[in-house]
VOMI-606590 format. One line per 8 residues: for each residue z negated, y, x of N, C-alpha, C, O, CB. Coordinates in steps of 0.2 Angstrom, whole numbers, plus 5000, padded with zeros to 4 digits. Glycine has a CB too. Layout:
// residues N
Z/Y/X/Z/Y/X/Z/Y/X/Z/Y/X/Z/Y/X | ...
***
This chain:
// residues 266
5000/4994/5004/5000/5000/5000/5000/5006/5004/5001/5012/5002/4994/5000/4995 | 4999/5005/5008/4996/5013/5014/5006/5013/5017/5010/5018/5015/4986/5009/5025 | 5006/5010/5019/5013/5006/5022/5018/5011/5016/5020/5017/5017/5015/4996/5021 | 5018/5007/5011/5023/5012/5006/5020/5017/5003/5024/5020/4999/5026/5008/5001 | 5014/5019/5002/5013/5027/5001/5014/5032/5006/5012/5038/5004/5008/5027/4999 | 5016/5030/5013/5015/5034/5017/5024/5035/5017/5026/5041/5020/5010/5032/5025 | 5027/5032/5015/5035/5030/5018/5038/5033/5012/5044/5035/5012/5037/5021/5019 | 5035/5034/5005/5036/5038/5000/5035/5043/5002/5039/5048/5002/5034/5038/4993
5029/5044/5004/5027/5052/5004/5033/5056/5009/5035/5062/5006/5018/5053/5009 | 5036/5054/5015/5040/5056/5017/5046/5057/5017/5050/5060/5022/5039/5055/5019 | 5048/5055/5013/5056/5057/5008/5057/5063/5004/5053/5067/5001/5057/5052/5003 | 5063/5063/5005/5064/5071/5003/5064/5071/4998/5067/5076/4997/5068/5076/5005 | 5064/5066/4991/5066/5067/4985/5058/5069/4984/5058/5074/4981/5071/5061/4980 | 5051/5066/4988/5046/5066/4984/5044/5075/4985/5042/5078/4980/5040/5060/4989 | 5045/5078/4992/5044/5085/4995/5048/5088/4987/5045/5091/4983/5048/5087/5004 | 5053/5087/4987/5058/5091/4981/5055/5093/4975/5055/5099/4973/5064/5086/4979
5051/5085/4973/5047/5085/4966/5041/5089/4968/5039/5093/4964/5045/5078/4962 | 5038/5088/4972/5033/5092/4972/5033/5101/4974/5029/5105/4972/5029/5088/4976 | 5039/5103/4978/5041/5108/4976/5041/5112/4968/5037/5117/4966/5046/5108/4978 | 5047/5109/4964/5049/5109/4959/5043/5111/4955/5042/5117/4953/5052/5104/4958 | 5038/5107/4954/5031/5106/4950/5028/5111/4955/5027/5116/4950/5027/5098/4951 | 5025/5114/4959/5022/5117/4963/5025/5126/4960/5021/5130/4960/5023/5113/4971 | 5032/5128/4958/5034/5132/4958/5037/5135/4951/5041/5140/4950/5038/5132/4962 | 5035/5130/4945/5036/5131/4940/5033/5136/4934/5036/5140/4930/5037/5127/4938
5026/5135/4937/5021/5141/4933/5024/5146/4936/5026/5150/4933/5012/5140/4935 | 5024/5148/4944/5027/5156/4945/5032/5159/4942/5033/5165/4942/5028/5157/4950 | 5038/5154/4939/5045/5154/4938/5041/5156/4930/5043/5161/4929/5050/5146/4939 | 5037/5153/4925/5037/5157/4919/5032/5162/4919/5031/5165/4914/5037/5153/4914 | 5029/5163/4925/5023/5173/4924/5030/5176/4925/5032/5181/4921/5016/5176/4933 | 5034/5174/4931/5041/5179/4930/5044/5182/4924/5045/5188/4923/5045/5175/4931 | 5044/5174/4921/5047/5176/4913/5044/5180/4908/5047/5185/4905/5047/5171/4908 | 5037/5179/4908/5034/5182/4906/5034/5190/4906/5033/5194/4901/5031/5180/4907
5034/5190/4912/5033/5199/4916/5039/5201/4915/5038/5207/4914/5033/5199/4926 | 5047/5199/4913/5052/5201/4913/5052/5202/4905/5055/5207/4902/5055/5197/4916 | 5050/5196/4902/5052/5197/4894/5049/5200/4889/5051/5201/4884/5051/5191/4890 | 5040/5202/4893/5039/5202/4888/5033/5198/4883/5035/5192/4883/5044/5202/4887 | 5028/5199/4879/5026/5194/4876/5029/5190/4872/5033/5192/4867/5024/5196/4874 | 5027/5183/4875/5030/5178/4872/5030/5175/4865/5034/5171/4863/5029/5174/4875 | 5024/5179/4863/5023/5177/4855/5027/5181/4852/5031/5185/4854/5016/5178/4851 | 5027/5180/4844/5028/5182/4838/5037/5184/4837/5039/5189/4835/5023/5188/4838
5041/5177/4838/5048/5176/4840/5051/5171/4834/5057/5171/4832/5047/5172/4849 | 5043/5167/4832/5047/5162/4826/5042/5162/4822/5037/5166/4821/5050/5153/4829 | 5044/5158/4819/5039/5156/4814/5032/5152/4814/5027/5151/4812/5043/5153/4810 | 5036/5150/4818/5031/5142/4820/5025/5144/4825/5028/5146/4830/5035/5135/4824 | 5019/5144/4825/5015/5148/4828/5013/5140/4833/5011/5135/4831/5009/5152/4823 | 5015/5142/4841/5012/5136/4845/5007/5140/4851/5003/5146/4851/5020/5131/4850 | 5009/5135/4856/5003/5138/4862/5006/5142/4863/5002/5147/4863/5000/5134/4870 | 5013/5144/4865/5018/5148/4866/5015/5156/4867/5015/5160/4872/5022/5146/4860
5013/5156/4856/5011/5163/4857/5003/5166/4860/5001/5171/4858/5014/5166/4851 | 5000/5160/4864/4995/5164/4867/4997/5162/4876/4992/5162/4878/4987/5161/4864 | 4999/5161/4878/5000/5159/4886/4998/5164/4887/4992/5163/4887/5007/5158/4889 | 4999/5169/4889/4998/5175/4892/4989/5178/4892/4988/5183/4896/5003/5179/4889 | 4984/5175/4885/4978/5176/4885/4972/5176/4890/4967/5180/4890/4977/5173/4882 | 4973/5168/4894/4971/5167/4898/4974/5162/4905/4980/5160/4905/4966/5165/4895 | 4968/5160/4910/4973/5156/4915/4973/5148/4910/4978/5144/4910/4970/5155/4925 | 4967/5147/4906/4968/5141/4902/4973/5140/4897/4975/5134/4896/4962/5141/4900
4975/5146/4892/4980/5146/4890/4988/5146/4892/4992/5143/4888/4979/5150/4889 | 4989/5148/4898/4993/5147/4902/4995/5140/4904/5001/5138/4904/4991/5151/4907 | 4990/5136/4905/4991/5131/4909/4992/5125/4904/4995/5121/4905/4985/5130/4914 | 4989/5126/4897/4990/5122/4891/4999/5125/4890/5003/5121/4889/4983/5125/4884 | 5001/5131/4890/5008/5132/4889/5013/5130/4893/5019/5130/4892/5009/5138/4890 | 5009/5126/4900/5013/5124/4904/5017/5119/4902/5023/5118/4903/5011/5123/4908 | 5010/5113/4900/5010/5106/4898/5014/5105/4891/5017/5100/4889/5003/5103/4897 | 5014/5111/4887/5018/5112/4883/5025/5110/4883/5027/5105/4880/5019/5116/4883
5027/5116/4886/5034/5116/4888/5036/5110/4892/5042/5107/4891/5036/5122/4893 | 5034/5107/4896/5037/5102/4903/5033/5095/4898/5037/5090/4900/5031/5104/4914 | 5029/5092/4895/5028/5086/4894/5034/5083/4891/5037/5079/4894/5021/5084/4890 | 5036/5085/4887/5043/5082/4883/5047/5079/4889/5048/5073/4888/5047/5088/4879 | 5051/5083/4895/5055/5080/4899/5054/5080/4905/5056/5076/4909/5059/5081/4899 | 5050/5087/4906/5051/5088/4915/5044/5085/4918/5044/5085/4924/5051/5097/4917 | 5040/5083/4914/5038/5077/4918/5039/5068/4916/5035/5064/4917/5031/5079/4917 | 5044/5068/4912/5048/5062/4913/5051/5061/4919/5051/5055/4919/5053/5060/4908
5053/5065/4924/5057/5065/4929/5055/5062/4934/5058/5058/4937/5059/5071/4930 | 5050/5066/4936/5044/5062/4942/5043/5056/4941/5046/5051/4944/5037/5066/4943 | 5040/5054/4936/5040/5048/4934/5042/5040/4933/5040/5035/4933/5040/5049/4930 | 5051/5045/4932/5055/5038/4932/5058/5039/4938/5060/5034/4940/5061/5037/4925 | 5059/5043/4942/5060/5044/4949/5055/5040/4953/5058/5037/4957/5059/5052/4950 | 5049/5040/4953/5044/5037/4958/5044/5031/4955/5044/5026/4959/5038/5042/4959 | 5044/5028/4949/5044/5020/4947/5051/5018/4946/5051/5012/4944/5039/5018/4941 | 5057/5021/4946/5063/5019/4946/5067/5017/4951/5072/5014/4951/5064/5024/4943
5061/5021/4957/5068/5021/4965/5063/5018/4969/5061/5021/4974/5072/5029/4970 | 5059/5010/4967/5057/5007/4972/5058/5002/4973/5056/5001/4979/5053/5008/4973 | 5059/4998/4971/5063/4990/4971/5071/4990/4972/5073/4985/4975/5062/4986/4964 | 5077/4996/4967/5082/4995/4968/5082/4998/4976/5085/4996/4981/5086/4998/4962 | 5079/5005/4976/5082/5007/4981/5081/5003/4989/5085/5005/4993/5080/5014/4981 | 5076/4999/4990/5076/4992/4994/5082/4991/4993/5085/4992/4998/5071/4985/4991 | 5085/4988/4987/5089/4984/4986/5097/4988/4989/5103/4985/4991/5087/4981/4978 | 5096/4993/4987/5102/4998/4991/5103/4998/4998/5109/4998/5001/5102/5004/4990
5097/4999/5000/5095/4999/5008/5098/4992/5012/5098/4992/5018/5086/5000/5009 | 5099/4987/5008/5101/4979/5010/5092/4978/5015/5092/4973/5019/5111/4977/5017 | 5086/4982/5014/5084/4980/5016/5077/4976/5011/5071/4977/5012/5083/4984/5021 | 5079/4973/5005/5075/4971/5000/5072/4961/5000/5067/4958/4998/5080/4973/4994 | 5078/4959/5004/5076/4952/5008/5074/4953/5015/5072/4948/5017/5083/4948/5008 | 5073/4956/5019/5070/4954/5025/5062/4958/5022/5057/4958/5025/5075/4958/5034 | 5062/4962/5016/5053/4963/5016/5051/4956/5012/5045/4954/5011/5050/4971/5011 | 5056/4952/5009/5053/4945/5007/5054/4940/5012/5053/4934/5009/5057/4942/5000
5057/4939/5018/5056/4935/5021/5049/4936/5025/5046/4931/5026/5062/4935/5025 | 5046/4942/5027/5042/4941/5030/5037/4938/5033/5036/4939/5039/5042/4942/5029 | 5033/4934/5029/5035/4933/5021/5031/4937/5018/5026/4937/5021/5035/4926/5018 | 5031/4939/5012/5028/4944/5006/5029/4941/5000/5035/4941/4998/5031/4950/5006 | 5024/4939/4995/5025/4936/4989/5027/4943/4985/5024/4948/4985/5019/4932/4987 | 5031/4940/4982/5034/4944/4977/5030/4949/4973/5031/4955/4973/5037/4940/4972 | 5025/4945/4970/5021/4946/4966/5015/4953/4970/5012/4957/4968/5018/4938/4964 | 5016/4952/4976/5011/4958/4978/5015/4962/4979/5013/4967/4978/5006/4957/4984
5022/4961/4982/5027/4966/4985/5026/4973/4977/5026/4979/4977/5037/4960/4986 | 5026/4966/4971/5030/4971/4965/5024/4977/4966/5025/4982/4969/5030/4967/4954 | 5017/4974/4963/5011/4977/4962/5010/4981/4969/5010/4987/4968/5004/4971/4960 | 5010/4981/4975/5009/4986/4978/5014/4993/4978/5011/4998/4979/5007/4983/4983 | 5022/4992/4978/5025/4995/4975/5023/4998/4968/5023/5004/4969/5029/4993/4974 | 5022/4996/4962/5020/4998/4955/5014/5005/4957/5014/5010/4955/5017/4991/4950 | 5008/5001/4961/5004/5005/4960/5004/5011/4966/5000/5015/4964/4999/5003/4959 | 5007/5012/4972/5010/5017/4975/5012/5022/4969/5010/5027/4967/5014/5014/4979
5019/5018/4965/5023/5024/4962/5020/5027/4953/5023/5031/4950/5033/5021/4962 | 5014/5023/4952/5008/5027/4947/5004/5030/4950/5002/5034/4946/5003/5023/4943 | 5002/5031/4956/5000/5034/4960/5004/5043/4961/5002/5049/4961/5000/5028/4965 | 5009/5040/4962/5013/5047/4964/5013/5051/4957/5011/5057/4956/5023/5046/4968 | 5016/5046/4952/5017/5050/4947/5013/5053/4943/5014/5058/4939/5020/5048/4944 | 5004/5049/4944/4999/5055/4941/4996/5059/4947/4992/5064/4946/4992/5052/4938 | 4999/5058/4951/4999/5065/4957/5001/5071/4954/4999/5077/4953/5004/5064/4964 | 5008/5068/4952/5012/5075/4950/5010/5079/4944/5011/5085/4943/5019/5074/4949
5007/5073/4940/5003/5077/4933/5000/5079/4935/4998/5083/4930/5001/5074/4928 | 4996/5080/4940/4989/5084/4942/4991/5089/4943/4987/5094/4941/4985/5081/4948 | 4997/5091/4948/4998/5097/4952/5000/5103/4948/4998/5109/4948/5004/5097/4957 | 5004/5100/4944/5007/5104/4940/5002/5107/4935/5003/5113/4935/5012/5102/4938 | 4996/5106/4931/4993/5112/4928/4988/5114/4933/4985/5119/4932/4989/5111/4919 | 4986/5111/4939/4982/5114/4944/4983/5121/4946/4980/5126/4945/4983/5110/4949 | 4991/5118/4949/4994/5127/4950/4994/5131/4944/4991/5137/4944/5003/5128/4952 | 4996/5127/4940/4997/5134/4933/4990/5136/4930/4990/5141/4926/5001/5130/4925
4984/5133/4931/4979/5135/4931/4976/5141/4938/4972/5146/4936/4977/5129/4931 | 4978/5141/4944/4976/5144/4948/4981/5152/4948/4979/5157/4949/4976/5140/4955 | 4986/5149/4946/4991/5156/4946/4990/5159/4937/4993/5164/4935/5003/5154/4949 | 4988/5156/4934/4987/5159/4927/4979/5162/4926/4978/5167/4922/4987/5154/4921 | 4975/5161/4930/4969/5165/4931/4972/5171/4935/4971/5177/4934/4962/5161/4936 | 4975/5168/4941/4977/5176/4944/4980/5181/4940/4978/5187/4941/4981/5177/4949 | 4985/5180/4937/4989/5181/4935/4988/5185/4927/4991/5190/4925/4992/5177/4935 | 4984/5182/4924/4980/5185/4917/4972/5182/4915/4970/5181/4909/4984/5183/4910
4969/5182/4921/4961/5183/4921/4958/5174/4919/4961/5170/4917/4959/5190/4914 | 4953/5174/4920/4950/5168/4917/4945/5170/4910/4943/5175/4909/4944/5165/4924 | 4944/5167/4907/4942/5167/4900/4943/5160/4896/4946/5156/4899/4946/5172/4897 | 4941/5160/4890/4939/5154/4886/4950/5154/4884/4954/5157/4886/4931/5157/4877 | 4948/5149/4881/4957/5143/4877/4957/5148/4871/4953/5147/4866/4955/5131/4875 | 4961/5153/4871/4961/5155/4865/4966/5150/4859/4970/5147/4862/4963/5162/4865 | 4965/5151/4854/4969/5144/4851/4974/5147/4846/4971/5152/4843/4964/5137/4847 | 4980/5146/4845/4985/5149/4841/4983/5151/4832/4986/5155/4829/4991/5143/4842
4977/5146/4831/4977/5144/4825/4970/5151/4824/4971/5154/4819/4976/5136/4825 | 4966/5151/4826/4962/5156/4828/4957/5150/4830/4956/5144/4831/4959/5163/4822 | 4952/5158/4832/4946/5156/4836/4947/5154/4843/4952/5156/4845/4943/5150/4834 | 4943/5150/4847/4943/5149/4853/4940/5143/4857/4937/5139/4853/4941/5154/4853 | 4939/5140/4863/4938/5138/4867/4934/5139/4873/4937/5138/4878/4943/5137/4868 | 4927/5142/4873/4925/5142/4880/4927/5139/4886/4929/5133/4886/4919/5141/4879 | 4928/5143/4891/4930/5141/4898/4930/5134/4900/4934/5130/4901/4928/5144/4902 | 4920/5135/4901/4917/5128/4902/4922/5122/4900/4925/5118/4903/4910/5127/4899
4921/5122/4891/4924/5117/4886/4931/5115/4887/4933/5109/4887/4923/5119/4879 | 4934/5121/4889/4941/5121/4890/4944/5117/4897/4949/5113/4896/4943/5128/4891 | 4941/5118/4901/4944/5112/4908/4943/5105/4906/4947/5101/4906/4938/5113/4917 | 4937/5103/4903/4938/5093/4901/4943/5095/4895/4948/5091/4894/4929/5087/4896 | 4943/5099/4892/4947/5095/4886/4957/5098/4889/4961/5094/4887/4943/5100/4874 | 4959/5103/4893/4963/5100/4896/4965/5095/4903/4971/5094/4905/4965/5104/4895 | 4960/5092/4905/4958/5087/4911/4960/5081/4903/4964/5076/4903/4946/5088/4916 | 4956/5081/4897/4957/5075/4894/4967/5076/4890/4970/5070/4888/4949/5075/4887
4970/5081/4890/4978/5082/4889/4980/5078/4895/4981/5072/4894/4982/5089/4889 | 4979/5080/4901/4984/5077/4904/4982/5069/4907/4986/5066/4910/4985/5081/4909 | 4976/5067/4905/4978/5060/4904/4979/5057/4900/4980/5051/4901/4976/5057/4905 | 4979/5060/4894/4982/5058/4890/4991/5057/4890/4993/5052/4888/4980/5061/4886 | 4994/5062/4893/5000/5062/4896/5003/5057/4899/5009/5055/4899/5001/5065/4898 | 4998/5056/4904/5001/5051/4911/5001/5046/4908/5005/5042/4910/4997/5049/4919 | 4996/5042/4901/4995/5037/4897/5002/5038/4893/5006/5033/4895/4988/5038/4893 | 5004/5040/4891/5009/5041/4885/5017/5042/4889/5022/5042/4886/5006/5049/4881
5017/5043/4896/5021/5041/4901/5022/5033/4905/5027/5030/4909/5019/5046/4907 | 5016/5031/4903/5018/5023/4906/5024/5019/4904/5026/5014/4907/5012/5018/4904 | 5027/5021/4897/5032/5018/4894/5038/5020/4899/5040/5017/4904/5032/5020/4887 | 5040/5024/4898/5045/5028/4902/5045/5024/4912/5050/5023/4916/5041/5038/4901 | 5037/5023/4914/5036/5023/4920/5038/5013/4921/5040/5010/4926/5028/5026/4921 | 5035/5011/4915/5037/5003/4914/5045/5002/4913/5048/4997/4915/5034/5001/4907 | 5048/5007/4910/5055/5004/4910/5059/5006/4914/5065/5005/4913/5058/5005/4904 | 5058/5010/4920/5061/5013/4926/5058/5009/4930/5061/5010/4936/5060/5019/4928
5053/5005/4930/5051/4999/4935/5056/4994/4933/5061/4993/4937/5042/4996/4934 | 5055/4991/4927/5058/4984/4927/5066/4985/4927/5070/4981/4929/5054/4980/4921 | 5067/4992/4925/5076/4993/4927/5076/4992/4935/5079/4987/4937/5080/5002/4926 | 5073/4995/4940/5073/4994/4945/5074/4987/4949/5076/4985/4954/5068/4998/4946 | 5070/4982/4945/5071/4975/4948/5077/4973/4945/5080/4968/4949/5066/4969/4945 | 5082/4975/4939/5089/4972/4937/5094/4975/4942/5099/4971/4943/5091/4974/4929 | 5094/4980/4944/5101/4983/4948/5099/4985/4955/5093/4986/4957/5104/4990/4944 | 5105/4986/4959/5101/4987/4964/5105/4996/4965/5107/5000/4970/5102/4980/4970
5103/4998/4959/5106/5007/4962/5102/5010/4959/5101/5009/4953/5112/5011/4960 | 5097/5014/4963/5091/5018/4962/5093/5023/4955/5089/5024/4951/5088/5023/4970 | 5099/5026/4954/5101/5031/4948/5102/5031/4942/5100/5034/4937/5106/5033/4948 | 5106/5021/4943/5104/5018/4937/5097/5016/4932/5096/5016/4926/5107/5013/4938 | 5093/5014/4938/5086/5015/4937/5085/5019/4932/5085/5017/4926/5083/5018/4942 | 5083/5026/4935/5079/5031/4937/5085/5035/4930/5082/5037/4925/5079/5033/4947 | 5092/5035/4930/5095/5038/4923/5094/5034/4916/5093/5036/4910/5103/5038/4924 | 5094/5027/4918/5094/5024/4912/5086/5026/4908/5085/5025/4902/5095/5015/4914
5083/5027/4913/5074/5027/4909/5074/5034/4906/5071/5036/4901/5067/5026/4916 | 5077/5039/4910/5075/5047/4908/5080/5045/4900/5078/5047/4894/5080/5055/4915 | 5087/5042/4902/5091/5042/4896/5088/5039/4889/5089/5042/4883/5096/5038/4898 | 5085/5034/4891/5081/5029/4885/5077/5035/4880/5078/5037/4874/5073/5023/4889 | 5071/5036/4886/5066/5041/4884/5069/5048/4879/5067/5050/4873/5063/5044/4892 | 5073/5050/4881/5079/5055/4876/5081/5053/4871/5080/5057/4866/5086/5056/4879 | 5083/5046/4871/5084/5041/4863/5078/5041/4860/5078/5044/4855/5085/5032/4864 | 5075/5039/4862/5068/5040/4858/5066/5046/4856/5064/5047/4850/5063/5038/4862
5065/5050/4859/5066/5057/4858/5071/5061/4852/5069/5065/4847/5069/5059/4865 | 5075/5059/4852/5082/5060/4846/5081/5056/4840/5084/5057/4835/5089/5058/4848 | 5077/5050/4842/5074/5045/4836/5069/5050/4830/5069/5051/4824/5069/5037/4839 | 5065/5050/4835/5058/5054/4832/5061/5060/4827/5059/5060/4821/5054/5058/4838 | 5066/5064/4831/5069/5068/4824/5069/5068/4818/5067/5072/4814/5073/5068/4824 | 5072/5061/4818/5078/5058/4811/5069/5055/4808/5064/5051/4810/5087/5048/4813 | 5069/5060/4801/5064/5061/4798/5065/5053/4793/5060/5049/4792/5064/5068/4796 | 5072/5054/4791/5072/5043/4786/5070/5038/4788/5070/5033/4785/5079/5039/4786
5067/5039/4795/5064/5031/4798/5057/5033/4793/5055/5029/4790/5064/5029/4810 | 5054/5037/4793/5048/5040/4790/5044/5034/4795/5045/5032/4801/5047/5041/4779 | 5040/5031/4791/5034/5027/4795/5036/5022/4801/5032/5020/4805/5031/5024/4790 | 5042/5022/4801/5043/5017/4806/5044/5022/4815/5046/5020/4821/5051/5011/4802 | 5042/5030/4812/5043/5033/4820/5035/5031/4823/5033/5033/4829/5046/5044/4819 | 5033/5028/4818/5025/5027/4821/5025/5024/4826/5020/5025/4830/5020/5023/4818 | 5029/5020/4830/5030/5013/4833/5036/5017/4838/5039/5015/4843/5033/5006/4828 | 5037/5023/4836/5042/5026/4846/5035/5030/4849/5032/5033/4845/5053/5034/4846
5034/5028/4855/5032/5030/4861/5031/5042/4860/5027/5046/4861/5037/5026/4867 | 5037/5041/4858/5041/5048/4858/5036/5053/4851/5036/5059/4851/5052/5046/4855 | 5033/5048/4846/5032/5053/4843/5025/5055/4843/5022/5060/4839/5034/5051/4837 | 5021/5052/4847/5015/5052/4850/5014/5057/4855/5008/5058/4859/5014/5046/4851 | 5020/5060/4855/5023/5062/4864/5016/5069/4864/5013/5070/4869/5036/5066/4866 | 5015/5073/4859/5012/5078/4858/5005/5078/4856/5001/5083/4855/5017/5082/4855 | 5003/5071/4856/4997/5071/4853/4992/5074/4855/4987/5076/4852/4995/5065/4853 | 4993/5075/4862/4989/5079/4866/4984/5087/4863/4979/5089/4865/4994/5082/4873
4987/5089/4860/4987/5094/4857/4981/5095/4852/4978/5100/4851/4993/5094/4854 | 4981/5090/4851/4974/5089/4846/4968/5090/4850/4965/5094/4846/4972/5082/4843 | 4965/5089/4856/4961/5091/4860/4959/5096/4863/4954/5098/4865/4961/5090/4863 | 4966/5101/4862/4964/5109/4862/4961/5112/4853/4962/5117/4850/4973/5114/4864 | 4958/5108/4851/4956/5110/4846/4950/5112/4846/4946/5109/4850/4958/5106/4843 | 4945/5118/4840/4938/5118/4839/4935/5110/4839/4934/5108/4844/4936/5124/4832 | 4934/5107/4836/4934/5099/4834/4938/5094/4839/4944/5093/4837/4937/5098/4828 | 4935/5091/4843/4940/5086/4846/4941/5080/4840/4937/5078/4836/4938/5084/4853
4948/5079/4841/4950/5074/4835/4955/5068/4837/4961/5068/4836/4955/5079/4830 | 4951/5063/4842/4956/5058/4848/4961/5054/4843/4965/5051/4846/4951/5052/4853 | 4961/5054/4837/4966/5049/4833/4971/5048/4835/4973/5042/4836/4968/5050/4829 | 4974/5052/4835/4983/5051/4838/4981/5050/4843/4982/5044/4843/4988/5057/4838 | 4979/5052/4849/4980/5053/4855/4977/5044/4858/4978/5041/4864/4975/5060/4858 | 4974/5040/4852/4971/5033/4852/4979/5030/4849/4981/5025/4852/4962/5031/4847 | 4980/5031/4846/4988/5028/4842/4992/5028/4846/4995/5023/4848/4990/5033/4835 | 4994/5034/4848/5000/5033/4854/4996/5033/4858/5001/5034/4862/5005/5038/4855
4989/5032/4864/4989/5028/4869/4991/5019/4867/4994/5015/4871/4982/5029/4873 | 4989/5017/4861/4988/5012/4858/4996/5008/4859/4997/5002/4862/4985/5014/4851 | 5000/5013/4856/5008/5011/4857/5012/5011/4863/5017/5008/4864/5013/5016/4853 | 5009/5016/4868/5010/5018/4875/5010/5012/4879/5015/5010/4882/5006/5022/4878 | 5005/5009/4879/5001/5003/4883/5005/4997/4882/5006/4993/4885/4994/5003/4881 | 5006/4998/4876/5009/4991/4873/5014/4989/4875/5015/4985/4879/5010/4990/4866 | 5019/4994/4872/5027/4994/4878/5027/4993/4884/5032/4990/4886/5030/5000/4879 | 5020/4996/4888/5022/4996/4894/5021/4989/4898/5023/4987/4903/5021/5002/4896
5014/4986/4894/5012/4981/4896/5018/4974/4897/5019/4970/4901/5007/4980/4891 | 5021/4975/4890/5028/4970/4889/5035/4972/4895/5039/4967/4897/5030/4972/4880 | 5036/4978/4896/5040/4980/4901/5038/4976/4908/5042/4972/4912/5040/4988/4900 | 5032/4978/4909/5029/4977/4916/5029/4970/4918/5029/4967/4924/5023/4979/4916 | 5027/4967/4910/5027/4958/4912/5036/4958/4912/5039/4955/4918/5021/4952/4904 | 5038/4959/4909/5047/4956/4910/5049/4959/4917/5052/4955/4921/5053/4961/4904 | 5048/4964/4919/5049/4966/4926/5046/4959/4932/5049/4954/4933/5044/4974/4928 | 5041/4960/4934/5036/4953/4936/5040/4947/4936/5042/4944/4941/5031/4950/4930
5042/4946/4928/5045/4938/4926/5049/4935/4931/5049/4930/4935/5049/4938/4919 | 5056/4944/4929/5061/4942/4929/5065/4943/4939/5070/4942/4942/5064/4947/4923 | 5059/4946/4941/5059/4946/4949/5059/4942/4952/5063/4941/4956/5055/4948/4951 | 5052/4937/4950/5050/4933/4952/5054/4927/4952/5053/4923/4957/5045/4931/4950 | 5059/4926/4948/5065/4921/4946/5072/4922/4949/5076/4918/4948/5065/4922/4939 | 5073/4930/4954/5077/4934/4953/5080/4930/4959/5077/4925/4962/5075/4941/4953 | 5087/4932/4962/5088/4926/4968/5092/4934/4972/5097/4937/4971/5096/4917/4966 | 5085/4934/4976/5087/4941/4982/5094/4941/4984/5095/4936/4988/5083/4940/4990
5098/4944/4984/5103/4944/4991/5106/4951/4993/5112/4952/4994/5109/4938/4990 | 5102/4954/4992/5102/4962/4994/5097/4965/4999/5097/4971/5000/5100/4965/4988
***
C-alpha cells in the first residue's frame, strides 16, 4: 500500500486534481466579486442565495455546486486508472508473477484509490472553508430557509455532508474499479463510470419512474442537505447511504470475482 500510494501520489493526473480542487473556491469569490450577489436570480431559494453570508456558507455552496459531478471526477479517476492502467503499461503480469495474489494486489489498490478519493473530498471544502472566512468573515450557517446555524454546530454538521458524499460516491467509485479489471484502457474506465453516473443522473429527472427513482444512487445524490438544517433529519442521508453501499458492495464483489478468474496477458 505505501508502494502504490506513494507512485499515485506522484503522477501528474493526481497533482492536476488536486490543483483543480485546491483552486475552485477562489475561482467562485471571483465570481462572486465580479457578479455580484448571487441570490435572488430564481425562484427556487438554495444555498446559492446565501454563499456569500459566511465562510460556512460558502463552503456548504461549494459542495453544492461540485457534488453532482465535479467530484465524480476524482473519484472515477483514482478508482478507474488502477488495474487497467497496469494493464496499459504491459506491466500488469509481471506485478502477478511476483508473485502477488490477486486478491491483495485488487484490495491494496482499491484502498489506496478510496483513500485518494476521500482526500480529495476533504480538500476541497477545507479550502473553501479557509478562503470563505477570509473572504466574508466567520460566523454561524445561515440557512436559506431562515434562521441559522451556530459556527460551533456548523463544522460537524458539514464534516457529517461530506461524508455523507464520499458514502454516496462509492457507487460511482465501485463501477470505475470493476470497469478497470474488464479493459485494459484507463479512459474507458474512468469515462464509462463518469458516463454511467450522468445516466443515472438524467434518470432521476424523468419524474414517471415516480418510486422506482428510489433505487438510483443519483437521487439520493443531495441528501446531504438535510444536515444543514435547524433539526438534524439523517433519513435520506440513511436511504441513500443504504442504496450507495449496496451497489457498491455488488460492483466490488464482481470486480474481485471476475479478476480473480481473469487470464492476465497484459
Amino acid at each position: 500500500m505505501r508502494v502504490e500510494a506513494l507512485r499515485q501520489l506522484k503522477r501528474r493526473r493526481t497533482l492536476v486534481v488536486g490543483a483543480i480542487l485546491a483552486v475552485l473556491p477562489f475561482v467562485l469569490i471571483a465570481a462572486f466579486a465580479i457578479g455580484g450577489d448571487p441570490g435572488g436570480r430564481s425562484n427556487r431559494i438554495t444555498l446559492m442565495d446565501t454563499a456569500t453570508a459566511s465562510g460556512a456558507n460558502f463552503t456548504a455552496t461549494v459542495l453544492f455546486v461540485s457534488a453532482g459531478f465535479l467530484l465524480v471526477v476524482p473519484v472515477a479517476l483514482f478508482c478507474g486508472d488502477t488495474i487497467a492502467s497496469e494493464a496499459s503499461w504491459s506491466s500488469l503480469r509481471y506485478l502477478l508473477a511476483a508473485p502477488v495474489p490477486r486478491a491483495r494486489l485488487l484490495l491494496s489498490k482499491l484502498t489506496v484509490a478510496l483513500l485518494f478519493s476521500a482526500a480529495a473530498m476533504v480538500l476541497l471544502p477545507l479550502v473553501a472553508l479557509g478562503a470563505g472566512a477570509v473572504a466574508y468573515g466567520w460566523g454561524p450557517l445561515q440557512l436559506p430557509t431562515g434562521g441559522a446555524l451556530p459556527a460551533g454546530d456548523a463544522l460537524p454538521r458539514l464534516s457529517l455532508a461530506v461524508a455523507y458524499i464520499f458514502v454516496s460516491q462509492l457507487v460511482t467509485a465501485a463501477l470505475a474499479f470493476w470497469l478497470s479489471t474488464v479493459t485494459d484502457a484507463p479512459l474507458g474506465a474512468v469515462g464509462g463510470a463518469v458516463g454511467l453516473t450522468i445516466v443515472g443522473n438524467v434518470l432521476d429527472q424523468v419524474t414517471a419512474l415516480e418510486q422506482w427513482r428510489d433505487f438510483l444512487p443519483a437521487h439520493w445524490q443531495f441528501a446531504w442537505a438535510d444536515a444543514l438544517q435547524p433539526q438534524l433529519d439523517a433519513t435520506g442521508m440513511i436511504q441513500g447511504a443504504a442504496v450507495s453501499v449496496a451497489y457498491a458492495l455488488v460492483l466490488f464483489a464482481l470486480a474481485f470475482r471476475g479478476f480473480g478468474r481473469k487470464d492476465i496477458v497484459s
